[in-house]
C-alpha positions in Angstrom: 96.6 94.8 107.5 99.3 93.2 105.2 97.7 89.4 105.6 94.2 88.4 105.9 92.2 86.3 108.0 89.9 83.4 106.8 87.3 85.2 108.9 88.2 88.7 106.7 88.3 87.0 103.4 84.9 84.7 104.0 83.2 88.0 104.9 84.3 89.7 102.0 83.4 86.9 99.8 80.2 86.2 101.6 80.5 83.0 102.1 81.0 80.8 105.4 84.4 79.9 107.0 83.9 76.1 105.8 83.0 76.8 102.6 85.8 79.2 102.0 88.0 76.0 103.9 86.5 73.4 100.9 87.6 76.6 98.4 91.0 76.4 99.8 91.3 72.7 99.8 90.1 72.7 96.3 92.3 75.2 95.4 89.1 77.1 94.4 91.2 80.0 95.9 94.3 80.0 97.2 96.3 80.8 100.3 99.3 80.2 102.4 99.5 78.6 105.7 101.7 79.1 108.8 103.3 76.6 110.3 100.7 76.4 112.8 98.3 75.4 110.1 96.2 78.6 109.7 95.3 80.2 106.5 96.5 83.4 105.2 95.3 85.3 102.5 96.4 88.3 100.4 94.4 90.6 98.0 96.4 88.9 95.1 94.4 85.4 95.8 90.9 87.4 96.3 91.5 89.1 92.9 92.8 85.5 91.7 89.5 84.1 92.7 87.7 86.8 91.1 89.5 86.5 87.0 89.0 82.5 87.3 85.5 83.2 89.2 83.4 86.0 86.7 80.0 85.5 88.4 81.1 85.9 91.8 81.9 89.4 91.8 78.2 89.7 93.5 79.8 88.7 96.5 82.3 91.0 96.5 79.4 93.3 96.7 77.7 91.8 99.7 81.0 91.6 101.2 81.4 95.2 101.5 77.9 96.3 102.2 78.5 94.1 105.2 81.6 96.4 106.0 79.0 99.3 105.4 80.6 100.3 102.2 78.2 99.3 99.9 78.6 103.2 97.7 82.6 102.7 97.7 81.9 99.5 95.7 79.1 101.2 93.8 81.7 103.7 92.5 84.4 101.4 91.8 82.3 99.0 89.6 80.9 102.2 87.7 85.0 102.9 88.0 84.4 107.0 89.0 87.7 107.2 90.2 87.6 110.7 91.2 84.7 110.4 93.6 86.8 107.4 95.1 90.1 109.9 95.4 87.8 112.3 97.4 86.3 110.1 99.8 90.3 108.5 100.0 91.3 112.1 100.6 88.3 112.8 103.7 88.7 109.7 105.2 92.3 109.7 105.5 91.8 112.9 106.7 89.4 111.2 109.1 91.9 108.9 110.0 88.9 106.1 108.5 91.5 103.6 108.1 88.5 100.7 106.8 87.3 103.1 104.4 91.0 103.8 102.9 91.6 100.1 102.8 88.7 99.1 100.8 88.5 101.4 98.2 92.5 100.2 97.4 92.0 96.8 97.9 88.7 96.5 96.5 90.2 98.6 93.2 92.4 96.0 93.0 90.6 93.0 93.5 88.1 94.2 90.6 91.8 94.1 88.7 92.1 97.6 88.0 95.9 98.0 87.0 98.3 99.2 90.1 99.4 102.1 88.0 96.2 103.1 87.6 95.1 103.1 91.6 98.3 105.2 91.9 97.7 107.8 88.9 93.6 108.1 89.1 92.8 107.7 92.6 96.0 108.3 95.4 97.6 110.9 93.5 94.7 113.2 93.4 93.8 111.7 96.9 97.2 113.0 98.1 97.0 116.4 95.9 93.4 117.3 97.9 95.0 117.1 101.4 98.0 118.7 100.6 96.1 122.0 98.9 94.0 121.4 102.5 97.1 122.2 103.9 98.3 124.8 102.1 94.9 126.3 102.8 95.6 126.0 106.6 92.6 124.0 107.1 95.1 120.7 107.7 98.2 121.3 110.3 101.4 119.7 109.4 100.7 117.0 111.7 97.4 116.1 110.2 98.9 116.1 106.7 101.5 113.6 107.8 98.9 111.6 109.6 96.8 111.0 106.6 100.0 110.4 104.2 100.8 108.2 106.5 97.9 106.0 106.8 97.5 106.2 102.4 100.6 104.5 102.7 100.1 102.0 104.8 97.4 100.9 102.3 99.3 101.4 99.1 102.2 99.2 101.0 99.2 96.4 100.7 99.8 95.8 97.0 103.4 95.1 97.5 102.9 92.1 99.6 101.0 90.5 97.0 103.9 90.6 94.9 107.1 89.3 97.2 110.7 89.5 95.9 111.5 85.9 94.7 113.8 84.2 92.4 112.2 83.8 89.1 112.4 87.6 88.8 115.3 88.2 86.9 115.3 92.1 87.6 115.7 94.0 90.3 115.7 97.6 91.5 116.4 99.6 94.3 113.9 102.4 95.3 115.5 104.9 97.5 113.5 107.8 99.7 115.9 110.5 100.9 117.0 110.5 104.8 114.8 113.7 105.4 111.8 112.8 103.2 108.8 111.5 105.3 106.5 110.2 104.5 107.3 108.0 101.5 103.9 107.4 99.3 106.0 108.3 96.5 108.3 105.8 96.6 105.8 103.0 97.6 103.6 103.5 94.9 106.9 103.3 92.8 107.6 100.2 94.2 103.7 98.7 93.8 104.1 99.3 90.1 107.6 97.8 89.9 106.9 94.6 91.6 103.7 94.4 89.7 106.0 94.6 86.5 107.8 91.7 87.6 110.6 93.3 89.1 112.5 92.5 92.8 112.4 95.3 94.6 114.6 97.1 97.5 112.9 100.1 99.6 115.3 102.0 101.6 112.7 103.7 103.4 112.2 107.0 105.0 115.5 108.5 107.1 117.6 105.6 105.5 121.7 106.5 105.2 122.5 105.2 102.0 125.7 104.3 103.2 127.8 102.3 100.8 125.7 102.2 98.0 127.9 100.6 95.8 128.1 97.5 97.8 124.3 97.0 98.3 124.0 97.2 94.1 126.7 94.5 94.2 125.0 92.2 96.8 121.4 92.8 95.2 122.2 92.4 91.2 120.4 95.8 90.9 119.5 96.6 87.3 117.8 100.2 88.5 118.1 102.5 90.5 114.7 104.8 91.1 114.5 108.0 93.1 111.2 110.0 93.9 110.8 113.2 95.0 107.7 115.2 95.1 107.3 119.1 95.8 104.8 118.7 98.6 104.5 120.6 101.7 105.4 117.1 103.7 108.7 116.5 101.4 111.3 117.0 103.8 114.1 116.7 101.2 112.3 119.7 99.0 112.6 122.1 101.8 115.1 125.4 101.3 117.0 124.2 104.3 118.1 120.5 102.9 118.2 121.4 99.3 121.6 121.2 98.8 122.2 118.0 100.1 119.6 116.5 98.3 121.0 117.4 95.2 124.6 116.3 96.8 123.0 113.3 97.1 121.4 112.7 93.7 124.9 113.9 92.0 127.1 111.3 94.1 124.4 108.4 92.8 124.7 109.6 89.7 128.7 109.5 89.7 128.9 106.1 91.0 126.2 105.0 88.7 127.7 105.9 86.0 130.9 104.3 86.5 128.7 100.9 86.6 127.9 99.5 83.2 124.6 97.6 84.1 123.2 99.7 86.3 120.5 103.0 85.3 118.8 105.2 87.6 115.1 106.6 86.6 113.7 110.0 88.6 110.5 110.1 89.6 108.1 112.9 90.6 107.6 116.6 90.4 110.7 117.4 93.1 113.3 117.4 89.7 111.7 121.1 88.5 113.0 122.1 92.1 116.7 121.4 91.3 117.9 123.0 88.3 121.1 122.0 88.2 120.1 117.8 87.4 118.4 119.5 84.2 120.1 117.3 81.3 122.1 114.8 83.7 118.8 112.3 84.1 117.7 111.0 80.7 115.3 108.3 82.4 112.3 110.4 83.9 108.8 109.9 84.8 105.6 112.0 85.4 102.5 109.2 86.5 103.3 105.6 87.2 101.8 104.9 84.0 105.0 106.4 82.6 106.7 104.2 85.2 105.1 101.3 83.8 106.0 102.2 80.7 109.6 103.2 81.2 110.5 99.8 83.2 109.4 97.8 79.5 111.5 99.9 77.5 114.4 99.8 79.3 114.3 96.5 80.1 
């Protein structure tokens, strides 16, 4: 669900459709509107509403009891982010795609920082179902399905924050052609755009193609890879090793022959290739390292 509804957004306020419409035309909160007229909402102008609206985070409340998820709001006003990456973990698992949704959006709207949803709460979300699949009690499949759906959510927070023009810096994220799913890179991305940055995904399976040409045509000040050492990481696997690390070298070679351009490495999947060890000074461990990292070398 990338866009809400005025019916999804006066339910989670708890408030009727005409008096979210007055809100709107008062610019008590804000939204877009098609061309058709109809209003569309993101989680950015909920958690808007919230900072310029303190005493109606109630509401919030009786939104979600109404979406029978009255404990995941419990636990994220008492913020107990690990109870909130286990029940993301199970109900991914479950393929409970509601119960996924609000705990990331409803994080969010309570404006707890993107780097922290990613570090406290779908990292260790992610790290439960993959040591359920190392244990055998997750097949392959099951793994990717509930990776799958985590990002979906995650992919949520970037819409909130579209590429536009007064961003002055922009980046590149790119996912290997065998590395599905992608969480990594889309909680890269979350923190990036949320950092004020433009940001191009190439996605999962993408040929990179001429690289060169794309950093010309997109002004791109960084270039970010992520690679993680889970089960589910194609590009990790003995069989595709070697041209990952191809890869990663021939980026680096034509990134270093640009004079405004520098690539940060993200993720546990660098301890898998030796042979990058002293070539990457820019590297990061959580996304609040991320956050960190973009500020410095900015």
């Amino acid at each position: 669900m990338r866009y809400l509804n005025s019916n999804d957004v006066a339910e989670i306020l708890g408030v009727n459709i005409s008096t979210l419409k007055r809100w709107t035309e008062n610019k008590t909160i804000q939204c877009t509107k098609t061309a058709g007229g109809h209003r569309k909402f993101t989680m950015q102008h909920i958690r808007d509403f919230y900072k310029s609206n303190k005493d109606s985070s109630k509401n919030l409340g009786l939104g979600l009891e109404k979406l029978k998820h009255k404990r995941i709001y419990d636990l994220i006003n008492r913020a107990k982010y690990k109870d909130l990456s286990e029940i993301l973990a199970d109900s991914s698992i479950e393929s409970d795609e509601l119960s996924v949704n609000t705990i990331i959006n409803g994080l969010f709207m309570k404006g707890v920082a993107v780097e922290i949803i990613c570090d406290e709460i779908v990292e260790p979300g992610s790290i439960i179902v993959e040591n359920a699949l190392r244990n055998d009690y997750l097949s392959h499949a099951e793994a990717f399905i509930s990776r799958k759906l985590i990002t979906r959510s995650v992919e949520i927070l970037n819409i909130s924050k579209p590429n536009n023009t007064d961003n002055t810096r922009s980046v590149l994220c790119i996912n290997f052609e065998d590395n599905l799913p992608d969480l990594g890179v889309v909680m890269s991305e979350a923190v990036l755009r949320h950092s004020g940055f433009n940001v191009f995904n190439t996605g999962s399976h993408a040929e990179l193609g001429n690289l060169e040409k794309v950093v010309e045509n997109k002004s791109i000040d960084l270039i970010l890879f992520y690679l993680c050492n889970m089960q589910c990481c194609m590009a990790t696997v003995e069989q595709n090793m070697s041209k990952t690390e191809d890869q990663i070298l021939n980026i680096f070679s034509l990134v270093n022959s640009m004079k405004n351009t520098k690539v940060i490495f993200g993720g546990s999947g660098l301890s898998l290739m030796p042979s990058l060890h002293g070539k990457i000074d820019l590297t990061f461990d959580t996304f609040l390292d991320l956050k960190s990292l973009v500020k410095s070398v900015s």
